[in-house]
C-alpha positions as CSV (number, residue, x, y, z in Angstrom):
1,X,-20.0,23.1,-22.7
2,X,-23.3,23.6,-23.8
3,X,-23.7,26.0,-26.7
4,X,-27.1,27.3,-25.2
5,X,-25.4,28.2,-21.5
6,X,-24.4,31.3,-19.9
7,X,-20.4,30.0,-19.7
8,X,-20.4,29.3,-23.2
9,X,-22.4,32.9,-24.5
10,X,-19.9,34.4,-22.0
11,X,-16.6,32.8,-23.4
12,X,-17.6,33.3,-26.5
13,X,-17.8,37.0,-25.8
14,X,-14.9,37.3,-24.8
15,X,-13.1,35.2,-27.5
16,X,-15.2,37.4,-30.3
17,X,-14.0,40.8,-28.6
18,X,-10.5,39.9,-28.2
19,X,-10.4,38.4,-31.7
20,X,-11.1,41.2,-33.2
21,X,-9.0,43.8,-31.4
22,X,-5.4,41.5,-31.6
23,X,-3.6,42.2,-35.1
24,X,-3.8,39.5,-37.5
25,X,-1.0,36.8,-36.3
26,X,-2.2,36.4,-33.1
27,X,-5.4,35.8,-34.2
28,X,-5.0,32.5,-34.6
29,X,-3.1,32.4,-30.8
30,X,-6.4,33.4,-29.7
31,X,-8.6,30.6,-31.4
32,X,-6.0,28.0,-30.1
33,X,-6.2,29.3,-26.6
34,X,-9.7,30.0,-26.4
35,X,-10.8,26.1,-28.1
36,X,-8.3,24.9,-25.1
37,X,-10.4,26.5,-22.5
38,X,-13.7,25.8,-24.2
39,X,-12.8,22.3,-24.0
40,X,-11.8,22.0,-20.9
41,X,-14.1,23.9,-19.3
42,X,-16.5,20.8,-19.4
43,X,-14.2,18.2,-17.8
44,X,-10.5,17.5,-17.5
45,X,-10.4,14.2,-19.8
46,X,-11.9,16.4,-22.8
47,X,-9.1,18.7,-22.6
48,X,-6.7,15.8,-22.3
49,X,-8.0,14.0,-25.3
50,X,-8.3,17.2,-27.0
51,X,-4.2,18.1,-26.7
52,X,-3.7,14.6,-27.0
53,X,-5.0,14.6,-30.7
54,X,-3.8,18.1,-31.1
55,X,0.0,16.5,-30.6
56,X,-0.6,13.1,-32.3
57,X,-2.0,15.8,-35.6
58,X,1.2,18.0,-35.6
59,X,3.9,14.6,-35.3
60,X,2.1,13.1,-38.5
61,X,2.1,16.7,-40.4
62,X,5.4,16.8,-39.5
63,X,6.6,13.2,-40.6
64,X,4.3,14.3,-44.0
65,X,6.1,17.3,-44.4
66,X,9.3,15.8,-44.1
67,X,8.6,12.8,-46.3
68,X,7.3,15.4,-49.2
69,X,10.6,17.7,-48.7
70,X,12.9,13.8,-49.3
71,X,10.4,13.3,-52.6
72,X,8.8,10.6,-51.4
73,X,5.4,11.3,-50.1
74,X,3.7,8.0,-50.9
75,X,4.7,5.8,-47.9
76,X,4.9,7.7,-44.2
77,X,3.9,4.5,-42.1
């Protein structure tokens, strides 16, 4: 999506108002929801790569995380 575009100026409208009228730990629900649609607005292979890298982020945060809890963050792979 075009940032100069009538979609886009009207998404991001809507993601600004509802943003800032949600209390503060859905906030973040909201960003995550709205960058989903915002990417796959364009085409459907965006919004796959996008949740693609999205899961493939969270598995390694999570191997990190349990890695650092064991006392051996040095080596994950």
């Amino acid at each position: 999506m075009l940032f100069n575009s009538l979609p886009f100026l009207f998404l991001f409208l809507i993601t600004y108002l509802i943003y800032w009228n949600v209390d503060v730990p859905a906030k973040k629900k909201v960003l995550f929801v709205s960058s989903i649609v915002f990417y796959g607005y364009s085409h459907i292979t965006f919004l796959i790569h996008f949740l693609l890298i999205i899961g493939i982020n969270y598995y390694l945060s999570v191997k990190l995380w349990e890695k650092k809890k064991r006392g051996n963050p040095q080596k994950v792979f």
